[in-house]
Steps between C-alpha positions, in 0.01 A plus 500: 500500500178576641612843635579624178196393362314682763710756471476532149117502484504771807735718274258430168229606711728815632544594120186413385330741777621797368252713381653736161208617377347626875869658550563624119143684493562665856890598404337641169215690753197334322193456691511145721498241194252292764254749419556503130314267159508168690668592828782212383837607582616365182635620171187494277334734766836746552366527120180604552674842689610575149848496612671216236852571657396358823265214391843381281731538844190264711503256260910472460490568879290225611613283202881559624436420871399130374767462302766600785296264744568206279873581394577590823372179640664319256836613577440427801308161542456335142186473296263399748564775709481703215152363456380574833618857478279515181187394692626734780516797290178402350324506819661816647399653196125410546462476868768794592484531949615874451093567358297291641606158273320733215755565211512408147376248273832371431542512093814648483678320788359185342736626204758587724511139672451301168829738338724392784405186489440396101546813324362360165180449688481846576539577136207287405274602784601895378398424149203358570397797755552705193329291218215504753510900617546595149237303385220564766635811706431300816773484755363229746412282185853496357616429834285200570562408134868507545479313822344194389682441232822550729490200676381308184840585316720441794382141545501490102897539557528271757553755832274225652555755890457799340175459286391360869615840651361706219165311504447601880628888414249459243219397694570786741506753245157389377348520834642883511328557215176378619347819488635590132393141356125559653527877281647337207163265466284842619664668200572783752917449505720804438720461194862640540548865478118561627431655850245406707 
């Protein structure tokens, strides 16, 4: 059983490590997105090339390649493996060995994970993204928003392991986002749609 635990957080991390938005901008011939807004590889700075199209394709991208670590982990090994493939994918996503361990700040794949694993989760944490975009135009705030409250409602519901999980994916994404919580108190943040 350990094997396909390790196996299943190697193959999370596999998943996780692909890059969408780095191979979606260069298929599309836009400059390097490194060298764009943020230099993030993500889909909030695929945005800021003013190409929509391929900001929507990162984020289902990078969402989708969670949610076929977990299911495919599942099948496989069971829910705990599915867990670890979570974290996996959450990690390859972040710390990706194909550039440096410099990739994304792992929003969507954070969906992604939390669909395969509790979709109604992902529901909530999409609504409150939205509630929080819509109201302040600030990406990195509605994610951090969304992502406490995640682990709050989980435990609310009694997924005792996965508000655990969720908590430590939470606490990651909030030290990727280091730099936009220190602009966010500056006042200096981009709000969605602007480029920098």
């Amino acid at each position: 059983m350990i094997g396909i635990y390790i196996a299943a957080l190697v193959l999370g991390y596999l998943l996780g490590s692909i890059p969408f938005g780095l191979i979606l901008t260069k298929l599309a011939g836009t400059q390097d997105l490194r060298t764009v807004g943020s230099g993030n590889i993500g889909a909030t700075n695929v945005l800021r090339t003013g190409r929509k199209g391929l900001a929507a394709a990162t984020l289902l991208g990078d969402a989708l390649k969670g949610t076929a670590a977990v299911l495919i982990a599942a099948w496989f090994g069971g829910a705990e493996a599915a867990m670890l493939a979570a974290l996996g994918a959450f990690l390859g996503h972040l710390f990706p060995v194909w550039l440096k361990f410099k990739g994304g700040k792992g929003v969507a794949v954070y969906i992604g994970v939390l669909l395969g694993l509790f979709w109604p989760g992902a529901v909530v944490f999409c609504v409150l993204w939205l509630a929080t975009a819509l109201t302040t135009r600030y990406s990195s705030l509605s994610a951090l928003v969304a992502a406490f409250i995640t682990p709050i409602f989980l435990w609310w519901f009694g997924h005792l392991a996965l508000a655990a999980l969720f908590a430590v994916l939470t606490l990651l994404l909030v030290y990727m986002h280091r730099e936009n919580i220190k602009r966010l108190q500056a006042g200096t943040e981009s709000r969605i749609g602007e480029k920098k």
